[in-house]
Structure formats: C-alpha cells, structure tokens
C-alpha positions as CSV (number, residue, x, y, z in Angstrom):
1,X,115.7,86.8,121.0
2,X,116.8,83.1,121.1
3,X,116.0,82.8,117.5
4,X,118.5,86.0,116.8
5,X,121.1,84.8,119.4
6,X,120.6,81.1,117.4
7,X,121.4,82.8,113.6
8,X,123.8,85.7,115.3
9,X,127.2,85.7,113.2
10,X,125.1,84.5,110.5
11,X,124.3,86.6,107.5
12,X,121.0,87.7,107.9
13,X,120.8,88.0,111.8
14,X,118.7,90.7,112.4
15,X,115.9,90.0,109.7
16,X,115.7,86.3,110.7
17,X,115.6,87.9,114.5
18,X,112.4,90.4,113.2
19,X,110.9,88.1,110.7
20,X,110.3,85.3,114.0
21,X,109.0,88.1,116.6
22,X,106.5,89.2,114.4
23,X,105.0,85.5,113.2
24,X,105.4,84.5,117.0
25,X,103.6,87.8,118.4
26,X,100.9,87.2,115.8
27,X,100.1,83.8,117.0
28,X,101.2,84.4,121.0
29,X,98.1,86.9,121.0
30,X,95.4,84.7,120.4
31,X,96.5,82.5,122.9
32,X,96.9,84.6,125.8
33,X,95.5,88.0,124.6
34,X,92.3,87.9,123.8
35,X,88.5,86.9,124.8
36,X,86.1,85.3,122.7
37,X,82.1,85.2,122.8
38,X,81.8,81.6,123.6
39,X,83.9,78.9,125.0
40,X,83.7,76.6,121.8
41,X,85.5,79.5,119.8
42,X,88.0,79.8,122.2
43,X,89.5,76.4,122.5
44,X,89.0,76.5,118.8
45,X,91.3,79.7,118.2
46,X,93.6,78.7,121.0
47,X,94.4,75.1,120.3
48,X,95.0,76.6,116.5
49,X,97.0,79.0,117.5
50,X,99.2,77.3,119.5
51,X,99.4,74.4,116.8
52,X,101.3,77.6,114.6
53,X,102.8,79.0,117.1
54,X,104.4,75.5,117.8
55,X,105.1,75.1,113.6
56,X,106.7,78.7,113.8
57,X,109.0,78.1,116.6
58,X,110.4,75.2,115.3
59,X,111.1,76.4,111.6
60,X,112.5,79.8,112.6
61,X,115.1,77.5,115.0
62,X,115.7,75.3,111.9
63,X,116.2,78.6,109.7
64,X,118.4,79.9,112.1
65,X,120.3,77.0,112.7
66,X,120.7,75.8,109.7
67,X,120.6,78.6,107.3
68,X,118.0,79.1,104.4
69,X,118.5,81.5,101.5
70,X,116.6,85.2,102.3
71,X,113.9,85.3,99.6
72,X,113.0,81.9,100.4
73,X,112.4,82.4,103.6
74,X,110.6,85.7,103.6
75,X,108.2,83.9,101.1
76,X,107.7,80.8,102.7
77,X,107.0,82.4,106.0
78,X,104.5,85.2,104.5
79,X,102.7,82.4,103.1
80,X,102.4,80.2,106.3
81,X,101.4,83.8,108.3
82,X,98.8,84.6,105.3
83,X,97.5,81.2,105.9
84,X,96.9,81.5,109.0
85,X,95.7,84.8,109.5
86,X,93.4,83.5,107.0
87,X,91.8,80.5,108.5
88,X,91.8,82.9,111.9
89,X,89.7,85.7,110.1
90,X,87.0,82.6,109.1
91,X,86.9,80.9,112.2
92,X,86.7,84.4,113.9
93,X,83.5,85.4,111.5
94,X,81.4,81.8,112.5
95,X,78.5,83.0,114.3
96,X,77.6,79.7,115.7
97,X,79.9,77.3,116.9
C-alpha cells in the first residue's frame, strides 16, 4: 500500500501498486513463512531473502517516486524476481548444507 499511496496520481498507480505486492509477498514468505530441514538452510534462505526483499523495497519506492517508464519496469522487475526465485529453487534443492 505505501508503494501505491507513494506513485498515486501518477500514471500507472495501480500496476506499480500490484507489481510491488507480489515481488514483496514472494520474498516476505521465506522469511517468516516457512520451515526448513536444517538450521544452516534456514539462515541461508532467510538472510537471502531478506537481502531482496530489502533491494525490492527500495526500487519499487524509487519507481514510485520517481517515475520509470512501464515496459521497463515490468522487465527489470521480472528479471530481478526470475533471479531470485532462481537462486531460491537451488539453494532449496542442496541436500547437504
């Protein structure tokens, strides 16, 4: 919400205001949602995930603040999210930590 009420007025409001919930959510769950098998793989997946979730805050408040062009950022951002979904599926899949 403070990322919609930040770019409200603005031109693309509402998608700015979606686009940040769902890269926030998808980092936010890691952190607090979930259990891991070991305590290694935790801190691991927690201090990662809260090292994006720190990244995506502060670009989506830049974006709205400041204004980027659509395309540019629905690309940059589903890049950054593919990244890191990416690097959470391999860390998730190391059997030994």
């Amino acid at each position: 919400y403070w990322i919609y009420d930040v770019a409200s007025g603005k031109e693309h409001d509402i998608l700015c205001g979606i686009c940040s919930s769902v890269c926030i959510l998808f980092t936010i769950i890691p952190i607090i949602g979930l259990q891991y098998e070991t305590g290694r793989m935790s801190i691991n997946i927690r201090a990662f995930s809260g090292l994006f979730f720190t990244f995506f805050l502060i670009s989506h408040f830049c974006y709205a603040a400041f204004g980027i062009k659509m395309p540019s950022y629905i690309i940059l951002n589903g890049i950054i999210l593919a990244i890191y979904l990416t690097i959470l599926y391999k860390i998730l899949s190391i059997k030994d930590i």
